[in-house]
C-alpha positions, -999 to +999 in steps of 0.1 A: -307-082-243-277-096-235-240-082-231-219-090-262-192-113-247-158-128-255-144-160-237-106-153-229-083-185-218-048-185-215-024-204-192-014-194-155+010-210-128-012-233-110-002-214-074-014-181-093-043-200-101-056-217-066-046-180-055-077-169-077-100-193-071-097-190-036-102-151-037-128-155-061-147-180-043-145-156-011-159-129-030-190-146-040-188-137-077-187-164-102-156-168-120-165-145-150-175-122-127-146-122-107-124-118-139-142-087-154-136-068-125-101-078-119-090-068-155-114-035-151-096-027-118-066-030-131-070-011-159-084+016-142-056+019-122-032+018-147-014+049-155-023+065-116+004+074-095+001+059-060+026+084-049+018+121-045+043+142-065+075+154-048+066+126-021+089+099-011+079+064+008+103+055+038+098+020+051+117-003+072+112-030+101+113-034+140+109-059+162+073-068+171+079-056+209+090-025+201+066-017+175+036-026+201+052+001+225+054+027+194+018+022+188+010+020+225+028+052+225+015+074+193-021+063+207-014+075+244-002+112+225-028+114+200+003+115+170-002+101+138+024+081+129+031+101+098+033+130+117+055+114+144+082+108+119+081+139+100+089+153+130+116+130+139+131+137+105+130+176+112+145+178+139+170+158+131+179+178+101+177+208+127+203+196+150+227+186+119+225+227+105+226+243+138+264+217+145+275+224+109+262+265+117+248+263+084+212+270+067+189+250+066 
């Protein structure tokens, strides 16, 4: 027996929509395919945090060279880079309470 469905069609930029076409051809669904499990992923997600609580994201950029000799680097020492910064981070925070001489 077959699914009971509802056809759903509303305007989108036309760059959004190459954008899906081209990842839906790549997937190898067809489009209503593609679709349904876009707008189920999505909802599925919705409401999760990405973040764990009392967890912050840092980010920021280097030059390519520089990050190349980082990796190099954290793969030579066996260090995640997660931990590497963390680290970093510490004993910076360290060195800045034993100047001031106050607890940390």
């Amino acid at each position: 027996m077959a699914e009971n469905v509802k056809n759903l069609c509303a305007p989108i930029p036309a760059e959004l929509h190459a954008q899906l076409r081209q990842r839906q051809e790549e997937s190898g669904q067809t489009l209503s395919q593609y679709m349904t499990w876009l707008i189920t992923k999505f909802y599925e997600s919705e409401g999760k945090t990405t973040m764990k609580e009392n967890q912050r994201t840092v980010a920021f950029q280097v030059p390519t060279e520089l990050f190349e000799q980082f990796k190099d680097y954290l793969k030579r020492k066996g260090v995640k880079q997660n931990a590497f910064f963390l680290n970093c981070i510490q004993q910076a925070l360290e060195e800045d309470c034993d100047e001031e001489g106050t607890p940390c």
